[in-house]
TIDOVEX-974780 format. One record per residue (C-alpha): x, y, z; residue number from 1; residue in three letters. Coordinates in steps of 0.2 Angstrom, whole numbers, plus 2048, in hexadecimal, padded with zeros to 3 digits. Example, Ala and Ser with C-alpha at 12.3 -4.5 7.8 and 13.67 -1.06 7.14 Angstrom:
{{83E; 7EA; 827}; 1; "ala"}
{{844; 7FB; 824}; 2; "ser"}
This chain:
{{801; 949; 9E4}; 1; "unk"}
{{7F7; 946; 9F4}; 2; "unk"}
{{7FA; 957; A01}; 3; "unk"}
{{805; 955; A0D}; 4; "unk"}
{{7FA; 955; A21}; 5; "unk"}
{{7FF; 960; A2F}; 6; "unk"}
{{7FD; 962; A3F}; 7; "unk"}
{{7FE; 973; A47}; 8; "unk"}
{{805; 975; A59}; 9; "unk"}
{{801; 987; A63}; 10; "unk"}
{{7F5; 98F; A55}; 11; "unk"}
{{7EC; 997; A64}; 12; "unk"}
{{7D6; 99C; A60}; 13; "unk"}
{{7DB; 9AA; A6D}; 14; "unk"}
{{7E8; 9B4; A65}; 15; "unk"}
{{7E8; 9B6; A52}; 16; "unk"}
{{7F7; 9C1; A52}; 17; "unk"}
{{801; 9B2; A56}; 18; "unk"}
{{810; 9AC; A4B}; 19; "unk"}
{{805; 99C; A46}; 20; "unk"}
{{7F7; 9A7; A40}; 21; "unk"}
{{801; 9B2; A39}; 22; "unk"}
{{80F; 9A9; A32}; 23; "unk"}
{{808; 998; A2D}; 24; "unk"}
{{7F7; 998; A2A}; 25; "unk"}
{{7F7; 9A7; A1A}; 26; "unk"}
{{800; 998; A11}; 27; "unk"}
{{7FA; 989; A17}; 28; "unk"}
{{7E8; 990; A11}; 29; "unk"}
{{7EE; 995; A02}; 30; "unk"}
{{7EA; 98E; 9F2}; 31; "unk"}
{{7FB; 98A; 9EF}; 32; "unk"}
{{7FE; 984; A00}; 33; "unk"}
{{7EC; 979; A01}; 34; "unk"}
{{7F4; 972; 9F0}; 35; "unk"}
{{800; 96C; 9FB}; 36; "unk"}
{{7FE; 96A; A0C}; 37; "unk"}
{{7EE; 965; A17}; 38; "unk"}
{{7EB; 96A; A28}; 39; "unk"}
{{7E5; 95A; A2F}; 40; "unk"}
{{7E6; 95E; A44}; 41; "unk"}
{{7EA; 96D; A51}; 42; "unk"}
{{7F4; 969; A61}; 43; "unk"}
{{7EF; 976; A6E}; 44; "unk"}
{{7F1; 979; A81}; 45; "unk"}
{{7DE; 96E; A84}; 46; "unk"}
{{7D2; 962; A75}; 47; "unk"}
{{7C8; 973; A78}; 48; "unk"}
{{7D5; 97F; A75}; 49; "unk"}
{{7DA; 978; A65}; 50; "unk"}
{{7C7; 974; A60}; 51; "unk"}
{{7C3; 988; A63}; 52; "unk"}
{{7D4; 98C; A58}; 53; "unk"}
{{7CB; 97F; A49}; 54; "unk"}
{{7BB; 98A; A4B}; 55; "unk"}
{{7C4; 99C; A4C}; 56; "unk"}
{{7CF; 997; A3D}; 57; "unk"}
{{7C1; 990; A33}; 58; "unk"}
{{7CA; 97F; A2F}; 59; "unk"}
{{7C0; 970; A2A}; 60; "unk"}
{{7B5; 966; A37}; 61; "unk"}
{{7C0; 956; A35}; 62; "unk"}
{{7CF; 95F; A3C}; 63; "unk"}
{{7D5; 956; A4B}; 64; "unk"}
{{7D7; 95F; A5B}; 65; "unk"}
{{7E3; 958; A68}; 66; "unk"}
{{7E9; 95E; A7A}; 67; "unk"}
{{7F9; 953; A7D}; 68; "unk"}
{{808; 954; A73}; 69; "unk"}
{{808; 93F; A75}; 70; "unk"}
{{7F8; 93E; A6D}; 71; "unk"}
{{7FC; 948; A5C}; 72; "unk"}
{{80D; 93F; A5C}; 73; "unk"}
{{800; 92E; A59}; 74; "unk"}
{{7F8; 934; A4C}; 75; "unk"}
{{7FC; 929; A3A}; 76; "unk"}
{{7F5; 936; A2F}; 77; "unk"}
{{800; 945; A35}; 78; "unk"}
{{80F; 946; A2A}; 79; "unk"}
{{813; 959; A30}; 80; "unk"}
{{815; 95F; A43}; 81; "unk"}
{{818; 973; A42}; 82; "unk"}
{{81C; 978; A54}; 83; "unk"}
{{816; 98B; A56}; 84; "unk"}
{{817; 98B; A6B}; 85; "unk"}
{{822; 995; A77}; 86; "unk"}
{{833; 991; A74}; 87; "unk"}
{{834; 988; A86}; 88; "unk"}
{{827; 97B; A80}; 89; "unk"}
{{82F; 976; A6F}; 90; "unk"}
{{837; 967; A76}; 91; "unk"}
{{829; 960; A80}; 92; "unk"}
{{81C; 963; A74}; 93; "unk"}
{{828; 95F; A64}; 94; "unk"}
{{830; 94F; A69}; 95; "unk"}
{{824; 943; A6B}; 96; "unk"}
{{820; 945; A56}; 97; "unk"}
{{833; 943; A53}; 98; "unk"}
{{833; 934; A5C}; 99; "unk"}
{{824; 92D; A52}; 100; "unk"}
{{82D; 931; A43}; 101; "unk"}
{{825; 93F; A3B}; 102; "unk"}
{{82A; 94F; A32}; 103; "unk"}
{{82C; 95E; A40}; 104; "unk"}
{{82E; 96F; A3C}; 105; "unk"}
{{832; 979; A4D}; 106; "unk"}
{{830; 98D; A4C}; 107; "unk"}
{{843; 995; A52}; 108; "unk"}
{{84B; 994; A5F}; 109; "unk"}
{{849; 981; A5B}; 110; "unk"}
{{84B; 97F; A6F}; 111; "unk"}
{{84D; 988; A81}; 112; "unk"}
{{861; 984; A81}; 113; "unk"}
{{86E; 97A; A78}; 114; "unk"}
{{869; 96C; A82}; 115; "unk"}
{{858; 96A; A7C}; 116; "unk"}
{{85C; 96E; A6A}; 117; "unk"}
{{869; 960; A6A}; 118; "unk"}
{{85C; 955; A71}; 119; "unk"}
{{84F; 958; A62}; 120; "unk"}
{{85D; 957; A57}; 121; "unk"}
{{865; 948; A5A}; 122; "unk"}
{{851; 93F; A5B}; 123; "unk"}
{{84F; 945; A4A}; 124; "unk"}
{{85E; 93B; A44}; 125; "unk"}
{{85A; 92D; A50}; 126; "unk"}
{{846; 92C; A4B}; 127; "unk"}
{{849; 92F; A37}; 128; "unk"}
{{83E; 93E; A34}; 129; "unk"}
{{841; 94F; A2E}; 130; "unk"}
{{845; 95E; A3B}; 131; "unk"}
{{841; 96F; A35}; 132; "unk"}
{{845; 97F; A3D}; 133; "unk"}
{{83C; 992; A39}; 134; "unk"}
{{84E; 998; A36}; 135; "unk"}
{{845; 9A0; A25}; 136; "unk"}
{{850; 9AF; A21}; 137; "unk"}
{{85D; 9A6; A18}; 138; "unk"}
{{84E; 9A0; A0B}; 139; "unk"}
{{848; 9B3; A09}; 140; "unk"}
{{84D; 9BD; 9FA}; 141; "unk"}
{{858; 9C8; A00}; 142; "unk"}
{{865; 9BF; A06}; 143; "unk"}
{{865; 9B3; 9F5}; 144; "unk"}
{{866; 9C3; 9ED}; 145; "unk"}
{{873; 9C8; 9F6}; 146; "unk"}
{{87E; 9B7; 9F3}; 147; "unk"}
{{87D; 9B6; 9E3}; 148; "unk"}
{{883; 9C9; 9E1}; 149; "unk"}
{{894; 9C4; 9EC}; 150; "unk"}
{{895; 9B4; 9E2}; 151; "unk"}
{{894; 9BD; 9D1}; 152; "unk"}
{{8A5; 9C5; 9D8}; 153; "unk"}
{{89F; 9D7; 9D5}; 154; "unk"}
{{8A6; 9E1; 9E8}; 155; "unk"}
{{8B4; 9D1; 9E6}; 156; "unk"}
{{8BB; 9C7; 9F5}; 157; "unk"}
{{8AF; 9CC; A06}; 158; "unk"}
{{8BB; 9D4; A12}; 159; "unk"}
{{8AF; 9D6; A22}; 160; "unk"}
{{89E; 9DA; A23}; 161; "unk"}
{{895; 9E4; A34}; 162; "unk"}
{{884; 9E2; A38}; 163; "unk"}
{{87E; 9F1; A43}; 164; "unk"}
{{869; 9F0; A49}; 165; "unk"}
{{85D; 9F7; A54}; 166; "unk"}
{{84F; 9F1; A5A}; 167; "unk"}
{{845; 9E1; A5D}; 168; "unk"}
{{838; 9E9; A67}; 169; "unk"}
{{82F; 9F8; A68}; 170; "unk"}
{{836; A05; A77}; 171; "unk"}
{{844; A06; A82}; 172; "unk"}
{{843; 9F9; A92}; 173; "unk"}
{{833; 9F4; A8F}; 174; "unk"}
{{82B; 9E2; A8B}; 175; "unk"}
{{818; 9E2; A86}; 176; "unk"}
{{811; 9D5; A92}; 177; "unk"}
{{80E; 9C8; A84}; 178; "unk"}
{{822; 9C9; A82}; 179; "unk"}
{{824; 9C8; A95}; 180; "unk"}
{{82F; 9B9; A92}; 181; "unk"}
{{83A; 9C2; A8A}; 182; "unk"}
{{841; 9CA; A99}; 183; "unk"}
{{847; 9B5; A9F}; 184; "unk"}
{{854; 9AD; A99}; 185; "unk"}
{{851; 99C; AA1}; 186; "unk"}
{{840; 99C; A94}; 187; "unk"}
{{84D; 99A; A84}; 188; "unk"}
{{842; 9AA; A78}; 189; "unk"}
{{848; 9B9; A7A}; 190; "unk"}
{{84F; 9C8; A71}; 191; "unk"}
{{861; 9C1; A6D}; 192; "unk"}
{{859; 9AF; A69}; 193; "unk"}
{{84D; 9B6; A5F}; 194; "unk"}
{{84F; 9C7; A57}; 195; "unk"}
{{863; 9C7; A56}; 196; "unk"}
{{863; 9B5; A54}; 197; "unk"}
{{858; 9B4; A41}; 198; "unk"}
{{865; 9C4; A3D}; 199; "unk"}
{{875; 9B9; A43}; 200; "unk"}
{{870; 9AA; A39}; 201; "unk"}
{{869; 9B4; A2A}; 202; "unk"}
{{87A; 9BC; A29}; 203; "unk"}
{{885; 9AF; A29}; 204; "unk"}
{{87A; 9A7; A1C}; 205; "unk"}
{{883; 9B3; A13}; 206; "unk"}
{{893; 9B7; A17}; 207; "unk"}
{{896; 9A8; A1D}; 208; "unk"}
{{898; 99F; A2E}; 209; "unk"}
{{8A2; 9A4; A3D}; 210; "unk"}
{{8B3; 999; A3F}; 211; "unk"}
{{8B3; 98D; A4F}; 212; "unk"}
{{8BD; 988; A5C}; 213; "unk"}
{{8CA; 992; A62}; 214; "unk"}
{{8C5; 99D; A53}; 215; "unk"}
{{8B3; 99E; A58}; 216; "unk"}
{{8AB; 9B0; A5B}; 217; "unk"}
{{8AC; 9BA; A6B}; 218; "unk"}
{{89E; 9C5; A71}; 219; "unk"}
{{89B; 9D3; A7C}; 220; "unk"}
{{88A; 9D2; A82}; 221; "unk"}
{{882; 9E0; A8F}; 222; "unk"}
{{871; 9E2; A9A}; 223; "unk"}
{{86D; 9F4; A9B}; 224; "unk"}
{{85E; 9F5; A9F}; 225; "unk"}
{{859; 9E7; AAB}; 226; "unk"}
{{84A; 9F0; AB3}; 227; "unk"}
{{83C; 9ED; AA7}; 228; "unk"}
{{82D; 9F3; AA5}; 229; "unk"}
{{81D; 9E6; A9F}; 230; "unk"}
{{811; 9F2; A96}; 231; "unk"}
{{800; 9EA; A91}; 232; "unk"}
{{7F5; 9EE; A80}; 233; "unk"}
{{7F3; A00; A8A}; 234; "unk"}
{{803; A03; A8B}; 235; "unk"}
{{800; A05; A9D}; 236; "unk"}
{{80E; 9FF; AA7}; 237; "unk"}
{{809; 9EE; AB0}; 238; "unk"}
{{819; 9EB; ABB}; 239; "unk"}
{{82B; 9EC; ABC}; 240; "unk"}
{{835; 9DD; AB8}; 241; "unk"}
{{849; 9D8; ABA}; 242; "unk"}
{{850; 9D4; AA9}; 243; "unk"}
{{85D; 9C6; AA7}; 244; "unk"}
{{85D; 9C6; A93}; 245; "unk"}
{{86A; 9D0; A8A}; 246; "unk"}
{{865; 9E0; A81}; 247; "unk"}
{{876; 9E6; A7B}; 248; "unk"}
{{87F; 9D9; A6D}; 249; "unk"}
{{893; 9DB; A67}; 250; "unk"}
{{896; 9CC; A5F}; 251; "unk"}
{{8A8; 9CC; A54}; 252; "unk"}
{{8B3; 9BC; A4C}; 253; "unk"}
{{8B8; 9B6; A3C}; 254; "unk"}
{{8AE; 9AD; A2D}; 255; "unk"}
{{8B4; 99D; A26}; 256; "unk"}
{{8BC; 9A6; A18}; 257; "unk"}
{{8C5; 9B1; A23}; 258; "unk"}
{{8B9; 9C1; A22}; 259; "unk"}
{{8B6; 9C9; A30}; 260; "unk"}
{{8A3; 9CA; A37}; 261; "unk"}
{{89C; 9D6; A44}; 262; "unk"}
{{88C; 9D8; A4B}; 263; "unk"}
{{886; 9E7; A56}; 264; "unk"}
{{875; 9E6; A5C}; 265; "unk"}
{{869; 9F1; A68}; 266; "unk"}
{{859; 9ED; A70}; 267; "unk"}
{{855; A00; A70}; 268; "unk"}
{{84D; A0A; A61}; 269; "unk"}
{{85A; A13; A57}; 270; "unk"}
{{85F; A24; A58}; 271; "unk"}
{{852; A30; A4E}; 272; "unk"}
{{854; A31; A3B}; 273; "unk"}
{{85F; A1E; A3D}; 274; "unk"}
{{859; A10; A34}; 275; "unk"}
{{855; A02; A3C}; 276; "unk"}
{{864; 9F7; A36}; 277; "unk"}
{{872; 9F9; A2A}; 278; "unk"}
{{87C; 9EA; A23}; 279; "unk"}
{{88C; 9EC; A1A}; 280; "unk"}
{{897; 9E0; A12}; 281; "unk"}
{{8A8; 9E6; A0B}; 282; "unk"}
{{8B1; 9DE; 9FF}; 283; "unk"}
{{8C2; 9E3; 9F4}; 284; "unk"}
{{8BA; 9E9; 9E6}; 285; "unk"}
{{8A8; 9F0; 9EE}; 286; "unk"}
{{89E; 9F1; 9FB}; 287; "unk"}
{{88C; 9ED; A00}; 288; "unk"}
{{880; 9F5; A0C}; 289; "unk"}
{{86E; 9EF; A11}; 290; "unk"}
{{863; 9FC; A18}; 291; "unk"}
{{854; 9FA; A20}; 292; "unk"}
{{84C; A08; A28}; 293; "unk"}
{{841; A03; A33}; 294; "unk"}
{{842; 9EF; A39}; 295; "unk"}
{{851; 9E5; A3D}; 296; "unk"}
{{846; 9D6; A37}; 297; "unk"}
{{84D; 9D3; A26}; 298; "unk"}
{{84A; 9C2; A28}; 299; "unk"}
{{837; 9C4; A26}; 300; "unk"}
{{838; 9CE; A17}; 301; "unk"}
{{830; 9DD; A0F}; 302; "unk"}
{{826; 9E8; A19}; 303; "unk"}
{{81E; 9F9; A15}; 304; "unk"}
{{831; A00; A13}; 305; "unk"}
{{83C; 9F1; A0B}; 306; "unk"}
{{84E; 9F0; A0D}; 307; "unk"}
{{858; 9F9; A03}; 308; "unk"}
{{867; 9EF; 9F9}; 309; "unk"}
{{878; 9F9; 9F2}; 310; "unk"}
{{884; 9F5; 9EA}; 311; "unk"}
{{896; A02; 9EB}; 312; "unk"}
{{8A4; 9FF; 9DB}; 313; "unk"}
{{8B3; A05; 9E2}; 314; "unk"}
{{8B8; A08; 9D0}; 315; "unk"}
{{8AB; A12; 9C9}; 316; "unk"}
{{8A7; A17; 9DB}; 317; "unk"}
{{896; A15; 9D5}; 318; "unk"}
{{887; A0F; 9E1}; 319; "unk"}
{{879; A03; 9DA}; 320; "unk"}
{{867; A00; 9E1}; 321; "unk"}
{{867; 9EC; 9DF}; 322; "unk"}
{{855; 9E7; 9DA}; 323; "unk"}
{{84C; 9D7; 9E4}; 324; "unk"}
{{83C; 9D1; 9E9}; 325; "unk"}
{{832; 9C3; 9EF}; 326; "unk"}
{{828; 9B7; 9E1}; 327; "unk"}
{{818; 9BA; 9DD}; 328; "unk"}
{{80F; 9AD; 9E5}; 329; "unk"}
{{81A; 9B2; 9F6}; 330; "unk"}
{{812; 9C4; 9F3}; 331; "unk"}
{{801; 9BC; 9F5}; 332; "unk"}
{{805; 9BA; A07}; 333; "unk"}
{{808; 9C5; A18}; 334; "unk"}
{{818; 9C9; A19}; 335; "unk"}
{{81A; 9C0; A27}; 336; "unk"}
{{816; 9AF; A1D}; 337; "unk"}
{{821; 9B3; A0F}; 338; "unk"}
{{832; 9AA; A14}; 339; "unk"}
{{828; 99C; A21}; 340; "unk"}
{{81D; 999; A11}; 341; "unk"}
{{82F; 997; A04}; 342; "unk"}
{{833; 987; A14}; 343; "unk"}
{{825; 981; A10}; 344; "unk"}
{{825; 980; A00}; 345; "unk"}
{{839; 97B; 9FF}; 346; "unk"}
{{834; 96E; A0A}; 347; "unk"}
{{825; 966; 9FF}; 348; "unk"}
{{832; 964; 9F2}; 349; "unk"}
{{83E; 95C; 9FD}; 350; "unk"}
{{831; 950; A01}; 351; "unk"}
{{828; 94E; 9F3}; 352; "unk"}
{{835; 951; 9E3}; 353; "unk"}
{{845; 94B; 9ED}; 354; "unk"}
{{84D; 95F; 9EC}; 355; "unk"}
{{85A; 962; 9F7}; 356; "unk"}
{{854; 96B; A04}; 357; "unk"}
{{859; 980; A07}; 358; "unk"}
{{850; 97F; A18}; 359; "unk"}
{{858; 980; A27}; 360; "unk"}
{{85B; 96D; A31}; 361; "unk"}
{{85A; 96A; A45}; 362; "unk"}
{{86E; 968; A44}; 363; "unk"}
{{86E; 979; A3B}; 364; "unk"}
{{863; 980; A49}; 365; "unk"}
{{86E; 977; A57}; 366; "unk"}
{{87F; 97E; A50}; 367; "unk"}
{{875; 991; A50}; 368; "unk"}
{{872; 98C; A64}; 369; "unk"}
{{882; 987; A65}; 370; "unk"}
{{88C; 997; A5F}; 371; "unk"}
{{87F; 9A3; A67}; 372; "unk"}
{{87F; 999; A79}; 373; "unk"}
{{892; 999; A77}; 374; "unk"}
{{893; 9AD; A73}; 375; "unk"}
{{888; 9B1; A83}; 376; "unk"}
{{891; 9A6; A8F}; 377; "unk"}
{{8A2; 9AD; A8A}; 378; "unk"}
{{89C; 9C1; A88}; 379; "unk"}
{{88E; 9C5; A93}; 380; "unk"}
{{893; 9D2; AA0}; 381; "unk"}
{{884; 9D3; AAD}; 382; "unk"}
């Protein structure tokens, strides 16, 4: 089967650390991604911006390089649009390609508010293509491992479940100055719709989601430290900035099947000797804990230290070590590239085999937007 052709937006020739570079392109260049997908155009800032990116990247002399999102969006041979931009600029420089009809996949948050996401949403319904959001936890191995242990009945019915984390970025009120944005909410990327945000959905992948309505979770969300300091690569402090993103997250309510679900979650390192996160989820007959000691990104994946898995039998009070790992082709790749890589490839067989798709939809996105723009109107406390 013919591959199926991309088109790149944000894959920047000046910063190779980005997500794009780093999340994207290890399987797109692949041998099993080049099996399956081409990369047939970059969308960049400028025509020379993104013809610098197809020399830095090494990509072939027929890639087309294009400087408005209009112009990519008229392109017949780009099946694929993969939007890697600032979070603000997803909907200017996503929507022109839904409306031409094609495939998008936009990196999360799918847009700056609810308002936008439901904009791109209801154009993919309207325009008939596929929307695609980098919600990729819920694809990763642990979590699947961690269903199928709660379905084979083994701790019984889930009781509650409290998800405590640290983190999500290095240092205690400061930003390094390619975060800056972080420190606005008005941009739409930011530490509670990013970091807590890929926990918050990879959780309730789980567990299951939050009831609605009057039922719908409360939150209790704090800003501690709004005098931030912008370091650079030096970590020289640049200026001081006022904060008006959250950097304290209570987040309670009840799951569909009546379990209770609580997320705690502090921008600040973790005390000494703490791990970086700990999941449990309890159940009648056991209980499960995640453990990971030093991100509170399970929803990339392994890392130099992976996250351990137990299981406690209230019977035998017994703990197990629950085994589980990424696929071997998935090892091949960064880590960073190992869940965005099991989209793409769950998205190929949608596409080309007719599979039901695993990966997360523009309405699944908008709902996420929904309950996380609804739990910071109601709790934060300025």
């Amino acid at each position: 089967m013919a591959p199926i052709k991309v088109a790149i937006i944000g894959l920047s020739a000046s910063a190779k650390t980005a997500w794009a570079s780093r999340a994207h392109l290890p399987y797109l260049l692949s041998p099993l991604g080049r099996s399956k997908f081409q990369v047939v155009a970059l969308l960049n800032s400028s025509t020379d911006a993104a013809r610098a990116a197809i020399q830095t990247y090494d990509l072939p002399p027929s890639t087309k390089a294009y400087g408005t999102p209009e112009d990519l969006a008229a392109d017949p041979e780009v099946e694929l649009v993969v939007t890697n931009t600032r979070v603000d600029k997803h909907l200017e420089t996503a929507l022109p390609s839904v409306i031409a009809g094609k495939d998008v996949y936009v990196e999360w948050p799918l847009a700056a508010n609810t308002t936008e996401a439901k904009k791109l949403a209801d154009a993919v319904k309207q325009h008939g293509g596929l929307g695609v959001v980098g919600l990729q936890g819920s694809l990763g191995p642990l979590p699947n491992k961690l269903k199928e242990v709660i379905a084979s009945g083994r701790i019984g019915n889930v009781l509650s479940s409290e998800f405590r984390a640290n983190g999500g970025i290095d240092g205690r009120g400061i930003v390094p100055a390619s975060l800056s944005y972080f420190t606005e909410r008005k941009v739409g990327g930011y530490v509670y719709t990013i970091g807590f945000a890929h926990q918050f959905d990879l959780v309730q992948s789980v567990v299951g989601d939050y009831k609605t309505g009057a039922d719908a979770p409360h939150g209790f969300l704090q800003i501690q430290r709004p005098q931030v300091k912008i370091i650079g690569e030096d970590k020289a402090v640049m200026e001081t900035v006022t904060s008006n993103t959250p950097d304290l997250i209570f987040v309670h309510g009840y799951v569909e099947s009546g379990a209770s679900l609580h997320f705690r979650f502090r921008v600040d390192p973790p005390f000494p000797s703490d791990p970086a996160l700990v999941w449990t989820i309890a159940g009648t007959k056991g209980e499960i804990r995640v453990v990971s000691p030093n991100t509170t990104f399970i929803h990339i994946g392994n890392v130099a230290d992976p996250q351990k898995f137990e299981v406690h039998d209230f019977e035998t009070d017994t703990v197990d070590e629950v085994e589980w790992d990424f696929e071997d082709w998935q090892k091949e790749l960064n880590f960073q590239a190992r869940n965005i890589a099991a989209i793409y490839e769950d998205y190929y067989e949608v596409k080309k085999n007719g599979k039901q798709r695993t990966f997360l939809s523009f309405d699944d996105a908008l709902k996420r937007h929904e309950q996380l723009e609804n739990i910071l109107a109601d709790g934060l406390k300025q």
